[in-house]
N, C-alpha and C positions, 0 to 999 in steps of 0.2 A: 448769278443767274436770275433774272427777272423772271415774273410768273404775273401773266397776264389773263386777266378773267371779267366774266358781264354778271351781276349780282342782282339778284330782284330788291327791291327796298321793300320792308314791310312797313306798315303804319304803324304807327305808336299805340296808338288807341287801339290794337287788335281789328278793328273790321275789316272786310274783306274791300277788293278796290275792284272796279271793275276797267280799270286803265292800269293795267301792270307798269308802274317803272324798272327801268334798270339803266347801272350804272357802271363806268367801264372800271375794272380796279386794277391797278399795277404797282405789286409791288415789288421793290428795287431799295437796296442801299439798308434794309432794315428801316423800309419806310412805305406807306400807302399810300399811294396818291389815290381819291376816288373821284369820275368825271361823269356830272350827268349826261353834259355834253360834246358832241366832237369837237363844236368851236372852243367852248375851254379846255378841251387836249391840243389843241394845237395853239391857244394862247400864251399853254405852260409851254410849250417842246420851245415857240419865239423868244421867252424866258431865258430859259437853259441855254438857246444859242449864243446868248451873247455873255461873253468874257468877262468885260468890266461891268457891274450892276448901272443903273441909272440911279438919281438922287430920289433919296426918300421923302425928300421935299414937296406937299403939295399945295399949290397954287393957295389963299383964300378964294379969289374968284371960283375955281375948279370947286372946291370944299363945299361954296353955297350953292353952285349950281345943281351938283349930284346929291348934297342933303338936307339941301334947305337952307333959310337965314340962320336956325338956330341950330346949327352943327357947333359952333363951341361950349354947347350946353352937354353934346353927346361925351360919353366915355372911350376910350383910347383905340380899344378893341372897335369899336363903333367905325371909325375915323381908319384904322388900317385896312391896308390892300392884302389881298390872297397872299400876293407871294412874300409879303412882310411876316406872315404866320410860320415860314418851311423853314425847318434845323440848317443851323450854318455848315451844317458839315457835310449837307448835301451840294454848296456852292466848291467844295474843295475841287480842285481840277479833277482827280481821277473817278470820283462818284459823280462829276457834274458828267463826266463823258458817259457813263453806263447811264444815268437816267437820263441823257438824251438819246442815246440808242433803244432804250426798252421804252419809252416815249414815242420815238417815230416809229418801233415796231406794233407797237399800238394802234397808233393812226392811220396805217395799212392794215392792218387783221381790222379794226371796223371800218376801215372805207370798203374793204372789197366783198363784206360781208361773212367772215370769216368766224368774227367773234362771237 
């Protein structure tokens, strides 16, 4: 059972914000996805639809355009993508079905204002 919620972020530093964030959180599989945005909730649910991964392979050209000339100076973490960070055990077929369910019911509960 997923368990979907909208969380305030505080600041690190204690002070008070006068622009509340909040972030959507769902979590599924013994696992937290947290999304500032709807576009990256629905960047992950594109993710998850698809079966075979794509190659983790990225471009040089791609590498200096998004970090500069000297991206091989950067460290590894630097250089990976979001969904290079998420546990393999969430790609296994029956957990990848429940967090794309609890994913797209997400992105209905904050399209329709619900959340």
């Amino acid at each position: 059972m997923a368990r979907i919620s909208k969380e305030l972020v505080k600041r690190c530093d204690g002070k008070a914000s006068l622009a509340p964030r909040h972030v959507i959180v769902v979590r599924v599989a013994s696992f937290a996805f947290r999304f500032e945005t709807v576009e990256r909730l629905r960047k992950c649910i594109k993710y998850y639809e698809k079966k075979t991964r794509p190659s983790s392979r990225i471009a040089a050209k791609t590498l200096a355009a998004d970090l500069g000339e000297d991206w091989r100076e950067l460290r590894g973490w630097d250089v990976e993508r979001w969904f290079e960070r998420l546990p393999m055990y969430l790609l296994e077929e029956p957990k990848r079905q429940k967090v794309l369910k609890a994913l797209s019911t997400a992105l209905a509960l904050a399209q329709t204002g619900k959340l």
